[in-house]
C-alpha positions in Angstrom: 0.0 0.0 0.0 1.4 3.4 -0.9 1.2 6.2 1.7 -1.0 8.7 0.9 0.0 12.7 0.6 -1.6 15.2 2.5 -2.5 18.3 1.1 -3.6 21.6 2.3 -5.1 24.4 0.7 -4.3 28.1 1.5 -7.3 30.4 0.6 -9.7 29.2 -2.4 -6.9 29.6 -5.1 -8.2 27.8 -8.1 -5.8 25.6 -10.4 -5.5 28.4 -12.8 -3.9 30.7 -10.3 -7.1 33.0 -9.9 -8.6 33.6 -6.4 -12.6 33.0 -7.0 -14.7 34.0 -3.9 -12.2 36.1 -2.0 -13.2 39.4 -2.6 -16.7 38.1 -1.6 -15.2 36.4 1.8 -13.5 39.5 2.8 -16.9 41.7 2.2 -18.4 39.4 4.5 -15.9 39.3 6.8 -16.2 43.1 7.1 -20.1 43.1 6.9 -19.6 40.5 10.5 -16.7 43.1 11.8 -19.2 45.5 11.8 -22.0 44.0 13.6 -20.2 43.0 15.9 -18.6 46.5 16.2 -22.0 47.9 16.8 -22.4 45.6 20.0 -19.5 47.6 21.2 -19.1 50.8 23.8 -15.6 51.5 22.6 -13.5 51.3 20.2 -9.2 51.3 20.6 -6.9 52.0 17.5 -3.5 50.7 18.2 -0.9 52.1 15.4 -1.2 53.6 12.0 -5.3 53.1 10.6 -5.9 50.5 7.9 -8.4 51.3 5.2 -10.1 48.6 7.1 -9.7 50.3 10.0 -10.9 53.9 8.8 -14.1 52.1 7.4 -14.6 50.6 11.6 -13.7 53.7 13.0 -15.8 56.1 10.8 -19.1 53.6 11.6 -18.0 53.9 15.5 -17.6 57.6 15.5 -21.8 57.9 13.5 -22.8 55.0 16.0 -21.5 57.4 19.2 -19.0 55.1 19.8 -15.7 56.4 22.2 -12.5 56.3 20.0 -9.4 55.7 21.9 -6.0 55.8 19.8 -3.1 54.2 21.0 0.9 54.4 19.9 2.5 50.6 19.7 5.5 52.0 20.8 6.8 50.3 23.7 4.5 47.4 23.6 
């Protein structure tokens, strides 16, 4: 019998090099960021904003939400 190899897949890359579905994974994964954002009283910013980040702290700031930024130097 001839051991079988294992593989593992990184992502949904498809054969062809493209990368089907991930633009649509990360919209969702923002679209969950921000409800559970709203479930928040506070939000901290540690270092230099993201786009990402902009987007969260933009909602938080129309939500009422405290913003609290925070160097990472020294951490």
């Amino acid at each position: 019998m001839k051991p079988r190899k294992r593989r593992h897949r990184k992502g949904k890359r498809r054969k062809d090099g493209g990368n089907e579905g991930i633009e649509e994974e990360r919209r969702l994964g923002i679209s969950m960021g921000m409800e559970l954002l709203a479930l928040c009283d506070e939000v901290w910013v540690f270092g230099e904003a993201t786009e990402g980040m902009a987007a969260e702290i933009a909602y938080a700031t129309e939500q009422g939400k405290e913003i609290i930024f925070r160097e990472t130097e020294g951490m």
